[in-house]
C-alpha positions as CSV (number, residue, x, y, z in Angstrom):
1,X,19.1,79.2,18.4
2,X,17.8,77.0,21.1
3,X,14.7,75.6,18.8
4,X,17.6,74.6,16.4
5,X,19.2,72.6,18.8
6,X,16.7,71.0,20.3
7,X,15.5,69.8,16.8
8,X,19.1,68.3,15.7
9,X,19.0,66.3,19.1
10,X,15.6,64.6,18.1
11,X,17.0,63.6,14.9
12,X,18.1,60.0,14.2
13,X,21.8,59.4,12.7
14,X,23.1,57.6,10.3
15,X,24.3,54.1,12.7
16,X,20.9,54.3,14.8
17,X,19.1,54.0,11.5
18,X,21.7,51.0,10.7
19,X,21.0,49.3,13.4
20,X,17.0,49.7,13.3
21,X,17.4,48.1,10.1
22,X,19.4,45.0,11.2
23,X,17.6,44.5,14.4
24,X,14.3,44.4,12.2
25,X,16.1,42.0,9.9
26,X,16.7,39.8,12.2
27,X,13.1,39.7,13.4
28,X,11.8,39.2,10.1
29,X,14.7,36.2,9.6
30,X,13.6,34.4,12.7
31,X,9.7,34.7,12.0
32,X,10.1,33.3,8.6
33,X,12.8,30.5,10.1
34,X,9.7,29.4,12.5
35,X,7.1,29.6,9.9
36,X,9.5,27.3,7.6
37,X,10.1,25.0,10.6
38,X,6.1,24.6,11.4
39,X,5.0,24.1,7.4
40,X,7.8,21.4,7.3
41,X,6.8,20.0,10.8
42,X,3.6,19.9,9.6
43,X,4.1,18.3,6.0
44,X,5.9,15.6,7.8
45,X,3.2,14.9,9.9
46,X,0.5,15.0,7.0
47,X,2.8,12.3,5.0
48,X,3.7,10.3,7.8
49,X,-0.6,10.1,8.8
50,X,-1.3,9.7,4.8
51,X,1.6,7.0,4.5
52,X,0.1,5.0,7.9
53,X,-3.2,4.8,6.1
54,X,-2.4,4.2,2.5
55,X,-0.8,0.9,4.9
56,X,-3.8,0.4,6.3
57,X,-6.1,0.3,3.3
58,X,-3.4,-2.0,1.4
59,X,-3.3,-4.7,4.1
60,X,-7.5,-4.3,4.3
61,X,-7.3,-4.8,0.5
62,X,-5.3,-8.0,0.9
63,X,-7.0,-9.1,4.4
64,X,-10.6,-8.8,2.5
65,X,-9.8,-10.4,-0.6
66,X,-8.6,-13.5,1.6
67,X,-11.3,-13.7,3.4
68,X,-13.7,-14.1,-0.3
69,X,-11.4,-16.7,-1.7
70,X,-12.5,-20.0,-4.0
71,X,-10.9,-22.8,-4.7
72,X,-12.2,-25.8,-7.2
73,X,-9.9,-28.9,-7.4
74,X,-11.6,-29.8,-10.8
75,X,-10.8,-26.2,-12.2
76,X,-6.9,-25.4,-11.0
77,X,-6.6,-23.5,-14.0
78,X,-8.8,-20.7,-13.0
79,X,-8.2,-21.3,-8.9
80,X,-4.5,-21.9,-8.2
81,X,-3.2,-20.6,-5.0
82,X,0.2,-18.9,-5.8
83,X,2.9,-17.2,-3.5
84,X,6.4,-15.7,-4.2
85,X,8.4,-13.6,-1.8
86,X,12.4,-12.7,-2.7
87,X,13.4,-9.3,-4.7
88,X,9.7,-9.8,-6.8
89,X,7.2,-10.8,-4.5
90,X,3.4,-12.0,-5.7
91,X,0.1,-13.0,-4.3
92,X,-2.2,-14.7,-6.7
93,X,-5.7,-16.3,-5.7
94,X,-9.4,-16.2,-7.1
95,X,-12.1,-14.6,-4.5
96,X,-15.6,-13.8,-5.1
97,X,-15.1,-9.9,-3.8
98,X,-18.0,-7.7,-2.5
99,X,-19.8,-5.1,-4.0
100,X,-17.2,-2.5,-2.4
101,X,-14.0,-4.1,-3.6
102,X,-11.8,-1.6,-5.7
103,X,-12.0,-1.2,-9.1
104,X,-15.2,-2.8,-8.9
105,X,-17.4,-0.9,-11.3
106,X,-14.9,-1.7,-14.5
107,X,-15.9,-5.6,-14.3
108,X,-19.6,-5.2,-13.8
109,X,-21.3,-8.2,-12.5
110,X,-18.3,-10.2,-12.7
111,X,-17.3,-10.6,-9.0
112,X,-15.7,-13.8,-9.3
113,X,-11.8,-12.6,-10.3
114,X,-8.4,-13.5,-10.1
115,X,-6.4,-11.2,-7.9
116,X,-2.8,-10.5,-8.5
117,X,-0.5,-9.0,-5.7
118,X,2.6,-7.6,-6.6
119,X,5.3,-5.2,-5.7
120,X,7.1,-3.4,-8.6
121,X,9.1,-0.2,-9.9
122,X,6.2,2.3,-10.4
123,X,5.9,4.5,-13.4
124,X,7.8,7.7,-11.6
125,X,9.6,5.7,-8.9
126,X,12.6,7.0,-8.3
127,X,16.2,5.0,-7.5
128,X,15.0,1.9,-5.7
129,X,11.4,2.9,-4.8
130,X,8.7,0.1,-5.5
131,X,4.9,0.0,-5.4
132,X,2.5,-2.6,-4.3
133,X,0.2,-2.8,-7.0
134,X,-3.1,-5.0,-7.4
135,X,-4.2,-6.4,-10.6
136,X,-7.6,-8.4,-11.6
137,X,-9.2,-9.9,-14.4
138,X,-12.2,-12.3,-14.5
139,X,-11.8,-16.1,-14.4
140,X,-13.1,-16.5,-17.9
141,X,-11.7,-13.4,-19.6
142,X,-8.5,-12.5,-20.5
143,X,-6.4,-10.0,-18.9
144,X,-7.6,-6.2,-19.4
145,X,-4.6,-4.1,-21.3
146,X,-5.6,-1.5,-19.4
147,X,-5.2,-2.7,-16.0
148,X,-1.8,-4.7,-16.7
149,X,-0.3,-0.7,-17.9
150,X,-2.3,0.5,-15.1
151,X,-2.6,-1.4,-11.9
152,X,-4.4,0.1,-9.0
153,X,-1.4,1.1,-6.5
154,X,-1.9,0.4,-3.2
155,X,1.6,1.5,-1.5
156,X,4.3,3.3,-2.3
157,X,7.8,3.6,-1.6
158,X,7.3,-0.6,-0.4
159,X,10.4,-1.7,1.7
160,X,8.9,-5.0,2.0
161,X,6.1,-7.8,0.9
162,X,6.3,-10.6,2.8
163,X,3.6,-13.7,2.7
164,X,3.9,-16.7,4.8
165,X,1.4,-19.7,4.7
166,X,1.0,-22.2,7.4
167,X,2.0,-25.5,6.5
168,X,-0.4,-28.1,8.6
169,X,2.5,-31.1,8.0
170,X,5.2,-28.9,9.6
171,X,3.4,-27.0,11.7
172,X,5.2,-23.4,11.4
173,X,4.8,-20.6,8.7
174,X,6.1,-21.2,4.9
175,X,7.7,-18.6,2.5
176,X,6.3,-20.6,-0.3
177,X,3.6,-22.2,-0.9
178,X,3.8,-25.3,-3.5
179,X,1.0,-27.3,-3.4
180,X,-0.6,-25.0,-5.8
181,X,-3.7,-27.3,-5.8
182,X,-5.2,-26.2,-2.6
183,X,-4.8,-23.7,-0.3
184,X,-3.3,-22.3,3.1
185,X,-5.3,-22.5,5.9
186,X,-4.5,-19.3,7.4
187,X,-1.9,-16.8,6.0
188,X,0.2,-14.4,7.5
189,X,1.3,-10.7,5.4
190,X,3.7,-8.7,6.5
191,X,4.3,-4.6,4.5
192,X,7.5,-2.5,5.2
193,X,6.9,0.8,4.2
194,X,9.7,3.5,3.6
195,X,9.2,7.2,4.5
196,X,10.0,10.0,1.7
197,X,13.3,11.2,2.7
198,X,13.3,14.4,0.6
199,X,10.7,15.7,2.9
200,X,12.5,14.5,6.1
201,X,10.2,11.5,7.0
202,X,12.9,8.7,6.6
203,X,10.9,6.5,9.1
204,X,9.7,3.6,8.0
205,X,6.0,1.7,9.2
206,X,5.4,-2.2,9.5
207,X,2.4,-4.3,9.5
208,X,1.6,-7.9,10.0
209,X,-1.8,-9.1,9.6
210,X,-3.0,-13.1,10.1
211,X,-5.7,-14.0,7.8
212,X,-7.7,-17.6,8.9
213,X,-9.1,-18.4,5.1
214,X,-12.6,-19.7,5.6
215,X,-12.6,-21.8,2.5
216,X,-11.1,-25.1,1.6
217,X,-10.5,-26.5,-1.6
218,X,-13.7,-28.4,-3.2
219,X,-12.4,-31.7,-4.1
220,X,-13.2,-32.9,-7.6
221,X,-15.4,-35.6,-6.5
222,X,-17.6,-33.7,-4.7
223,X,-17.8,-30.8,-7.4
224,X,-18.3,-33.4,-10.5
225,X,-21.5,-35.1,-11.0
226,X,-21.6,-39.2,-10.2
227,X,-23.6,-41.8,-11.6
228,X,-25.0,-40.4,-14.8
229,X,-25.7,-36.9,-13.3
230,X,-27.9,-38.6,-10.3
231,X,-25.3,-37.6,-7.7
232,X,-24.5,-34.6,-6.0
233,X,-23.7,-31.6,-7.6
């Protein structure tokens, strides 16, 4: 008789079971809140680092380009200088790019491109999201149909494209640029970057870089031959 009793008070009833269960619950609930919190944390960090350098590379792109740029007063044609900021911004210039330049391997030897700047709705943008998006073609060649369906994207999700030129008669920095037969001496680029709100990174990210172009325009007279072909080059 005693044994019995002493085994029905070691027994668990039906509420302390109950309760087990919800405590444990409410363990497991919190864990997996946490673990949602740190992935999420985490994702945010990894597209706000990924979004600060796709910035990065996108202003080297356009720093680097400046920097390699030619312009021939006897061949406009091929070496205008061209700038357009507003709702469809557009950078346009010839350069002689390096070896490393992007996309380089699909125009061989042909270093000596056209380089076209230019923010746009991207194939799966979504709402009002744009894309900075570099096109290039050789001077002598026309345009590839390959890379005018499928420009190399630089940025996403682009708030804003600004480029300003110095203007040497007014001495301060121009939206515009329309003396499309020589160019700036020093420009200045400016990229507003949104952050993906879906995953919670709404912030955006500036930059502003100031470029000092190392070339000048070759005047005509200096690039055409004189006197029968006994001048200089």
């Amino acid at each position: 008789m005693n044994f019995k009793n002493q085994s029905r008070c070691r027994a668990f009833t039906l509420i302390e079971i109950m309760m087990a269960i919800a405590i444990f619950g409410m363990i497991v609930a919190a864990i997996y809140s946490t673990w949602i919190l740190i992935l999420r944390a985490s994702r945010t960090g990894l597209e706000t680092a990924a979004q600060a350098q796709r910035e990065r590379i996108a202003v080297r792109t356009i720093e680097d380009s400046l920097t390699c740029i030619q312009s021939f007063q006897a061949s406009m044609q091929y070496y205008y200088f061209f700038v357009q900021n507003g709702d469809q911004p557009m950078l346009s210039f010839t350069a002689r790019v390096p070896d490393v330049f992007p996309r380089n391997g699909r125009f061989g030897n042909f270093n000596l491109r056209r380089l076209t700047f230019t923010v746009e709705p991207g194939p799966d943008a979504i709402g009002s999201e744009k894309d900075l998006v570099l096109r290039q073609n050789p001077i002598l060649m026309n345009g590839d149909e390959d890379e005018q369906h499928y420009p190399l994207v630089l940025a996403r999700n682009v708030k804003d494209f600004v480029v300003e030129c110095w203007d040497t008669n007014t001495m301060q920095w121009d939206d515009e640029w329309v003396n499309t037969n020589s160019i700036p001496p020093m420009v200045r680029v400016s990229l507003l970057l949104g952050g993906n709100a879906d995953s919670g990174s709404a912030a955006t990210l500036a930059i502003t870089r100031l470029v000092a172009l190392p070339s000048i325009t070759m005047p005509a007279v200096v690039q055409m031959p004189r006197g029968g072909g006994k001048g200089h080059p």
